[in-house]
C-alpha atoms as one frame of an Amber mdcrd trajectory, in Angstrom:
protein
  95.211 103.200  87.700  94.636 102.185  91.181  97.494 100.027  92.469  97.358
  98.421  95.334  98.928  99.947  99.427 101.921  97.705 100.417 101.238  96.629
 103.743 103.497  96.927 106.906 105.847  93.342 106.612 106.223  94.015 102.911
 110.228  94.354 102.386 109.586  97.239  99.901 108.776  99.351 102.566 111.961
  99.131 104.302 114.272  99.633 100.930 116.071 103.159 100.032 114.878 104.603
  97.281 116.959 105.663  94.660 116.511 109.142  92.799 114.707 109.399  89.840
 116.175 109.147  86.223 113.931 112.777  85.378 114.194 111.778  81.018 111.965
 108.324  83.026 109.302 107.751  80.044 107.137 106.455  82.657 107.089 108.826
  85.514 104.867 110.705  85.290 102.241 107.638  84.128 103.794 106.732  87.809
 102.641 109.634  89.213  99.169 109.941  87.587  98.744 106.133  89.174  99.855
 107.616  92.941  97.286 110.700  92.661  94.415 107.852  91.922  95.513 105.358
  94.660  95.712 108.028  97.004  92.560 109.374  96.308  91.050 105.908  96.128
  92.441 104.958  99.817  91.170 108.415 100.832  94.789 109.572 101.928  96.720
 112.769 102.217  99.972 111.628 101.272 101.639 108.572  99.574 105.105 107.214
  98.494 106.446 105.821  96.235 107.488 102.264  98.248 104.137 102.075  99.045
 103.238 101.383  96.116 105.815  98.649  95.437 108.496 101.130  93.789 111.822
 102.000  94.652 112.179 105.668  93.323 112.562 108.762  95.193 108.828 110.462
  94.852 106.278 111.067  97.023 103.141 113.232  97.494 100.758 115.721  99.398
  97.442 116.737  99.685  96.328 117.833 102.902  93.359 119.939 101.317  90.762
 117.471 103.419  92.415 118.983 106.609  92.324 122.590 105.628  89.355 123.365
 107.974  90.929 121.753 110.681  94.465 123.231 110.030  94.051 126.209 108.633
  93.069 129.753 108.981  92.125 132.690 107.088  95.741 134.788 107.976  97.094
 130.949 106.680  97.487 130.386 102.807  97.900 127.208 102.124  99.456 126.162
  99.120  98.048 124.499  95.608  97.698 121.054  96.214  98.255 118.168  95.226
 102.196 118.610  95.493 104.541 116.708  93.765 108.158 115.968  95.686 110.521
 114.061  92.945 114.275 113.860  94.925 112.924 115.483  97.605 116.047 116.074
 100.592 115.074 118.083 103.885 117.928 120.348 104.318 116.972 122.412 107.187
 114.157 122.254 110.161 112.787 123.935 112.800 113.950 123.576 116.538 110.480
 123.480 117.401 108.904 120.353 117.451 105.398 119.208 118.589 103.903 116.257
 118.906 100.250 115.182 116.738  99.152 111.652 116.115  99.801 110.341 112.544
  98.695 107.325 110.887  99.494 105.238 107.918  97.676 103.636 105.045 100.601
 100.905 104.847  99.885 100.419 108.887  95.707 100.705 108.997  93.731 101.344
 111.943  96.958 102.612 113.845  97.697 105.826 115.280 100.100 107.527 117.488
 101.515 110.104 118.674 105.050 111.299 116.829 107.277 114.597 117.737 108.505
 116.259 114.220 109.821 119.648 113.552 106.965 122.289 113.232 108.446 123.278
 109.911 110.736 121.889 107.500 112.755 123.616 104.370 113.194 120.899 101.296
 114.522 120.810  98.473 112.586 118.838  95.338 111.360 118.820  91.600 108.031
 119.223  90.989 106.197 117.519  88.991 107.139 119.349  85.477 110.641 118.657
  86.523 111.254 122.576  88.130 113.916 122.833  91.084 112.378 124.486  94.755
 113.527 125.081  98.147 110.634 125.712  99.648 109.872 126.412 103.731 106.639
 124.314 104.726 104.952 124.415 108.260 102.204 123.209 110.382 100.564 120.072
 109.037 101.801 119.779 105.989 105.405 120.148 107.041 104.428 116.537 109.283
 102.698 115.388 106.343 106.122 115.762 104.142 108.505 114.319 106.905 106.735
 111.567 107.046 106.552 111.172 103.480 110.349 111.746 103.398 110.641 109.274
 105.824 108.905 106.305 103.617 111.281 106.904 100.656 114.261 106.542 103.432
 112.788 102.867 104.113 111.328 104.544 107.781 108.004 104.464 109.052 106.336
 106.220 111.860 106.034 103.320 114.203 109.793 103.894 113.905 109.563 107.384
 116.105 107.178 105.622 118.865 108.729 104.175 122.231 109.469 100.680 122.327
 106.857 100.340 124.768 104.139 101.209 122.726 105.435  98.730 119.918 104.999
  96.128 122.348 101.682  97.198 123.262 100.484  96.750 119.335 102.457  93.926
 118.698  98.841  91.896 118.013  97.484  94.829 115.820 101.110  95.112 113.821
 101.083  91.356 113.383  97.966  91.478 112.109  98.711  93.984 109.549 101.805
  92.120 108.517  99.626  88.873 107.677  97.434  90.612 105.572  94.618  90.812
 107.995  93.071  94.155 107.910  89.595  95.769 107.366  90.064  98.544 105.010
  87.850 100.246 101.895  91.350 100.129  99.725  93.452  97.455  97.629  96.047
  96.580  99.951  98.997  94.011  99.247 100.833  91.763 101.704 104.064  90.228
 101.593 103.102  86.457 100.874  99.347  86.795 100.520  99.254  88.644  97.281
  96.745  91.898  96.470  94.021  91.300  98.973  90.545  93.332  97.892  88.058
  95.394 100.056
């Protein structure tokens, strides 16, 4: 099912989440709801808070960037990928800076330093234990995911300068009052349509 993205304002976003009880009857009908609203708001990652929940999953599919990101000498792995308890444990010195955007903060991008690679530890989605080394985009793409389901978000890594400068914009968002092609809900306004 298609659920509705939790707009920037919405207290959910801000919450930890908790780990997940793995014998959960309904995770993976959780799950199977996540792949379809991401797909729906034509995304390439999505947590679980954005969705209104407060457990510890989150995924990736950066497949739609594989021209962009990728070369040949570059496997990229299956996607989509499931991260259930995901921790970072280690990551790169490196760091580099790419603009990243939001569906829970439309029509907003900027720039954000993150490690160029990340090592994390998760379940997947059948419940199987990894420690896994990712790089490049899809390392970002997981940090920042990892950052939703610690109640951040990546207007959190931007100067307070630059928050001031979209204070109108993140307002706007925050009152529900955004032009996007996905069901998005906002704190006090309810699920707002397309």
């Amino acid at each position: 099912m298609v659920l509705p993205i939790y707009l920037l304002g919405t207290s959910e976003l801000r919450k930890q989440t908790t780990d997940v009880d793995t014998n959960s009857k309904e995770l993976q009908a959780m799950i199977d709801d996540m792949l379809e609203t991401m797909r729906a708001s034509n995304g390439i990652g999505l947590a679980a808070p954005q969705i209104g929940r407060t457990e510890r999953v989150f995924i990736v599919d950066v497949t739609p960037l594989q021209d962009e990101h990728y070369t040949e000498d570059i496997v990229m792995p299956d996607q989509p990928i499931v991260f259930i308890n995901a921790m970072i444990i280690d990551e790169a010195e490196k760091e580099d800076e790419f603009e990243e955007g939001c569906l829970s903060i439309p029509d907003i991008h900027e720039e954000v330093v993150r490690a160029t690679a990340v090592k994390i530890r998760y379940l997947d989605r059948k419940l199987k234990e990894h420690e896994t080394e990712f790089e490049g985009i899809l390392a970002r793409v997981i940090q920042h995911e990892c950052d939703h389901v610690d109640g951040i978000l990546f207007i959190d890594h931007i100067s307070p300068f630059r928050r001031r400068l979209l204070k109108r914009k993140l307002r706007e968002i925050i009152e529900g009052r955004v032009d996007v092609d996905y069901l998005t809900y906002a704190e006090g306004k309810g699920i707002l349509s397309p």
